[in-house]
C-alpha positions as CSV (number, residue, x, y, z in Angstrom):
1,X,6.7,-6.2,37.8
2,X,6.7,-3.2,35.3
3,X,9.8,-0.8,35.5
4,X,7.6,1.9,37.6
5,X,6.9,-0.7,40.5
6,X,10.4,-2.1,40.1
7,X,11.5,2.0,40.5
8,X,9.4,2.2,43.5
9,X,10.7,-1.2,45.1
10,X,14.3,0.4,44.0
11,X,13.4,3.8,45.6
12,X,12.3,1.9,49.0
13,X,15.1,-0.7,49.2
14,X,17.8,1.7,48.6
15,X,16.6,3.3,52.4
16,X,17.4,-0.4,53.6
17,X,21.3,0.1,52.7
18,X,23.0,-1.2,56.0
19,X,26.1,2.2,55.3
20,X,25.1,5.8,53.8
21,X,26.3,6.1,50.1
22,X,29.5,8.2,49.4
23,X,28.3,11.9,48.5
24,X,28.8,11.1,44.3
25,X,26.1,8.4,44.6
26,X,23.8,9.7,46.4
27,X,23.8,12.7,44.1
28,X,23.7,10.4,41.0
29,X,20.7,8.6,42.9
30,X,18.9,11.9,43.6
31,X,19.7,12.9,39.9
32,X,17.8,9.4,38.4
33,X,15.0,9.8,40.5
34,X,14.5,13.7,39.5
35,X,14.9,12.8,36.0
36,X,12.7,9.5,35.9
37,X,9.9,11.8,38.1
38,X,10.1,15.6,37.0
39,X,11.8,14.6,33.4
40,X,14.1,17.6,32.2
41,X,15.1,20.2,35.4
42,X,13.5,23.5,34.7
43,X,14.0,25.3,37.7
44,X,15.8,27.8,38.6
45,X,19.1,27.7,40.0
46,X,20.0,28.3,43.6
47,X,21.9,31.0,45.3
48,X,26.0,30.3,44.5
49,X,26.2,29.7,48.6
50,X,23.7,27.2,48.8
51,X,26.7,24.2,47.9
52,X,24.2,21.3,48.2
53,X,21.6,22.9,46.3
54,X,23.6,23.4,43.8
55,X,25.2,20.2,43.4
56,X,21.9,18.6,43.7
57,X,20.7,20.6,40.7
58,X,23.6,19.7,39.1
59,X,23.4,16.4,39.1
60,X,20.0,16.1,38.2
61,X,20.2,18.6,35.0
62,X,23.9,15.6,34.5
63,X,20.6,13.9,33.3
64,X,19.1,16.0,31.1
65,X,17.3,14.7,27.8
66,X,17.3,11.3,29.1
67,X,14.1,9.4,29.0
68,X,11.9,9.0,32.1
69,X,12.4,5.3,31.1
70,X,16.0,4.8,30.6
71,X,16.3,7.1,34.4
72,X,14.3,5.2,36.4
73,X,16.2,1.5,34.5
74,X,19.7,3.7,35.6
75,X,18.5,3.8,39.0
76,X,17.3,0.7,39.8
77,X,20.6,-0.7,38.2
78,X,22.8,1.5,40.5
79,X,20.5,0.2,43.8
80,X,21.1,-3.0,42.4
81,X,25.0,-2.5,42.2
82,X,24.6,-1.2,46.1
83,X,24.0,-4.6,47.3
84,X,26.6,-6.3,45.6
């Protein structure tokens, strides 16, 4: 399997997790995957109020300049570590 269809079997299995993530992994999850998909964030940022918006742009720009490459071998490490 090449690293995108090991991403993509990372990306499904993760839904298969038997708890919910605590609320820094899931943002470092949804980071990797922006950052392996979309590459550097460019958009712009959301209103102050919007709290998850925010932290969800956060932690994907956390990823900036990181190759779409090295994101999507983070991720499918950190689903990996889920399981353990």
């Amino acid at each position: 399997m090449n690293t995108e269809e090991q991403f993509e079997a990372a990306k499904k299995r993760v839904q298969t997790l038997s708890e919910r993530p605590d609320n820094n992994t899931l943002l470092k999850l949804y980071g990797l995957n922006k950052q392996a998909t979309l590459g550097d964030c460019n958009e712009p940022s959301p209103p102050a109020y919007n709290f998850i918006e925010v932290a969800k742009q956060n932690a994907w720009k956390g990823f900036a300049g990181k190759s779409k490459d090295a994101a999507m071998h983070e991720y499918i490490a950190l689903v990996d570590s889920l399981f353990t």
